[in-house]
C-alpha positions as CSV (number, residue, x, y, z in Angstrom):
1,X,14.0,7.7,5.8
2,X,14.0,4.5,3.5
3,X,14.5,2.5,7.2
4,X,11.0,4.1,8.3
5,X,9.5,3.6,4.7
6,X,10.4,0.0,4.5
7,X,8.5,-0.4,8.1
8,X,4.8,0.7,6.3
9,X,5.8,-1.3,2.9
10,X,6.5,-4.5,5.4
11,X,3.3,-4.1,7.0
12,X,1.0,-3.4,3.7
13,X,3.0,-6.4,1.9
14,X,2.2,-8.5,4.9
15,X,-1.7,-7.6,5.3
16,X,-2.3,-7.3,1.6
17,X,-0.9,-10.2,0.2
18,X,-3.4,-12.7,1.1
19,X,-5.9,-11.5,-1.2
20,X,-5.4,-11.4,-5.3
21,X,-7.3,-8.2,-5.5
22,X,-4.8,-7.1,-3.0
23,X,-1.3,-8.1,-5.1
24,X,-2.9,-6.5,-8.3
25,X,-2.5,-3.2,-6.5
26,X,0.8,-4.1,-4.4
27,X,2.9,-3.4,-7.9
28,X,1.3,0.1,-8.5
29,X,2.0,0.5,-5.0
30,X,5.8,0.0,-5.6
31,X,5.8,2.3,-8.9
32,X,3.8,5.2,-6.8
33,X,6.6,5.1,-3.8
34,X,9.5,4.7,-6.3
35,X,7.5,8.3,-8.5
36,X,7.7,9.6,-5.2
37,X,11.1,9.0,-3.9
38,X,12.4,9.9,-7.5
39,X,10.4,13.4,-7.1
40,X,11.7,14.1,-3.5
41,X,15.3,13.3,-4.8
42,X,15.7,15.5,-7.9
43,X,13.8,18.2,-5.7
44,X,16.7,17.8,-3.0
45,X,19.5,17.9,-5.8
46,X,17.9,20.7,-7.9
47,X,17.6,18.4,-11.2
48,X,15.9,20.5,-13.5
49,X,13.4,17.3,-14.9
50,X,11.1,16.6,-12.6
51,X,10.7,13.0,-13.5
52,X,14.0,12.3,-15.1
53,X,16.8,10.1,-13.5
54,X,14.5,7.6,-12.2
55,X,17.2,5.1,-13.7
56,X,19.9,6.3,-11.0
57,X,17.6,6.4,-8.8
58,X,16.7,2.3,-8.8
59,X,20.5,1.7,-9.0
60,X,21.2,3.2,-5.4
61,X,17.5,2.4,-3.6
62,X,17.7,-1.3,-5.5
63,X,18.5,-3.5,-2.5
64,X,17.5,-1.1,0.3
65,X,14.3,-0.2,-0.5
66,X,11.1,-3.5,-0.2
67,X,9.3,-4.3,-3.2
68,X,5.7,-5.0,-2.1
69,X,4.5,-6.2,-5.5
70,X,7.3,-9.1,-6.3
C-alpha cells in the first residue's frame, strides 16, 4: 500500500514544487495522508481512539513513507 502511495506523493511533490503557492500546501498535504493512514490503521487494529497513536504510527511509516512538504 505505502509502495503505491509513495508513487502519487512522488508525482504531486515533483509537479507541485515549482511553485511557492504550491509548497505552502505540500506540508498540509503530508499531515492529511499521515490523518489518514493513522485512521485506516487504528480501524484495522480495533484501537478504540480514533485519532490516538499517531506517535506509533510515524515511528514505523518514518523512512518508508515520502514527505512532500520537506
Amino acid at each position: 500500500m505505502v509502495k503505491g502511495l509513495n508513487r502519487i506523493l512522488q508525482g504531486f511533490k515533483n509537479y507541485y514544487s515549482l511553485s511557492l503557492i504550491g509548497q505552502k500546501w505540500l506540508g498540509k498535504i503530508d499531515w492529511y495522508v499521515l490523518e489518514r493512514l493513522n485512521l485506516f490503521w487504528n480501524k484495522k487494529r480495533n484501537v478504540r481512539k480514533k485519532h490516538g497513536r499517531i506517535k506509533d504510527l510515524m515511528k514505523k511509516i518514518t523512512y518508508t513513507l515520502v514527505k512532500v512538504g520537506s
